[in-house]
C-alpha positions in Angstrom: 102.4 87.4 113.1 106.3 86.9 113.3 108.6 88.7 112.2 112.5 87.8 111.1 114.2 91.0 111.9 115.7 91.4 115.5 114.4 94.3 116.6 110.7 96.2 116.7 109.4 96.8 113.2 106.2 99.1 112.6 103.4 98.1 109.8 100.1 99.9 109.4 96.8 97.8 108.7 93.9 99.8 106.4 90.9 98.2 106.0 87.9 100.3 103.8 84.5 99.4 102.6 83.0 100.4 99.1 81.6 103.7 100.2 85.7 104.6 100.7 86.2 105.0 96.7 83.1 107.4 96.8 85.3 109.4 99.5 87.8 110.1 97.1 90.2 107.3 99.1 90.2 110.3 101.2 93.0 109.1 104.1 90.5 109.8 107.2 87.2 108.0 105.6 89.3 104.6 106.3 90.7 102.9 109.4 94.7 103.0 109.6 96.1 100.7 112.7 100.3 101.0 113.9 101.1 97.7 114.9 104.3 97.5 116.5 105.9 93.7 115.6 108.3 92.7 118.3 110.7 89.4 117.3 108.7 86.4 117.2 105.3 85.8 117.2 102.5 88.4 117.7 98.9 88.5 118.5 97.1 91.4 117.4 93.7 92.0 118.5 91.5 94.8 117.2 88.0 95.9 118.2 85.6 96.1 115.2 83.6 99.1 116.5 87.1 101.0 115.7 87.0 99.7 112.5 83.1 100.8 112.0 83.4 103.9 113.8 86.8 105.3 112.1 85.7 107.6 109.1 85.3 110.9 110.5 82.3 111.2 108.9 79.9 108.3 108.7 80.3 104.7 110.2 81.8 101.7 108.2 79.3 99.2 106.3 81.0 96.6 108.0 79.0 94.2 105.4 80.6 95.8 102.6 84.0 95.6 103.2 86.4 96.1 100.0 89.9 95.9 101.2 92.4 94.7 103.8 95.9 95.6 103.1 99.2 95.6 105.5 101.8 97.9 104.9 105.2 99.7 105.5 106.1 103.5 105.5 109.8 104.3 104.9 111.0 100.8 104.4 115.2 101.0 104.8 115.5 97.1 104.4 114.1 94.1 103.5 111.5 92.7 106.2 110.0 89.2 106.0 106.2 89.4 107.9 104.1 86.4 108.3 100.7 86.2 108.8 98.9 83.4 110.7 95.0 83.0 111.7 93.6 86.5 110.9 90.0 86.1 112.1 87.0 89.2 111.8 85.3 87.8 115.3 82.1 89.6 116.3 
């Protein structure tokens, strides 16, 4: 990831599998990641068992995933991210 802007920027990665829509969307039956960009390039690396074990309730179906989404809370100005190589590695 690289970002243009010269100083730290904050986006939050949600991933949620088909059972999350049964959930109501509720916000804790998903996984929600901070990633703090830095100028330049950054590597992210995420364990999946965070990922499968984040609903509060019940574990991810990691084989029926639904949704992958990047995002920014409270965006002041305009921010150009971009992504390169995003792997699920077991």
């Amino acid at each position: 990831m690289c970002s243009s802007d010269l100083t730290s920027s904050i986006i939050v990665l949600r991933i949620h599998d088909r059972a999350h829509k049964k959930n109501n969307f509720n916000f804790n039956d998903r996984f929600n990641y901070r990633i703090n960009l830095n100028p330049g390039w950054n590597k992210v690396s995420i364990n999946l068992s965070e990922v499968r074990n984040a609903p509060i309730n019940r574990e991810m179906n990691m084989k029926k995933m639904a949704g992958l989404m990047f995002f920014k809370l409270k965006l002041k100005t305009s921010e150009t991210v971009y992504f390169s190589e995003i792997e699920l590695i077991k």
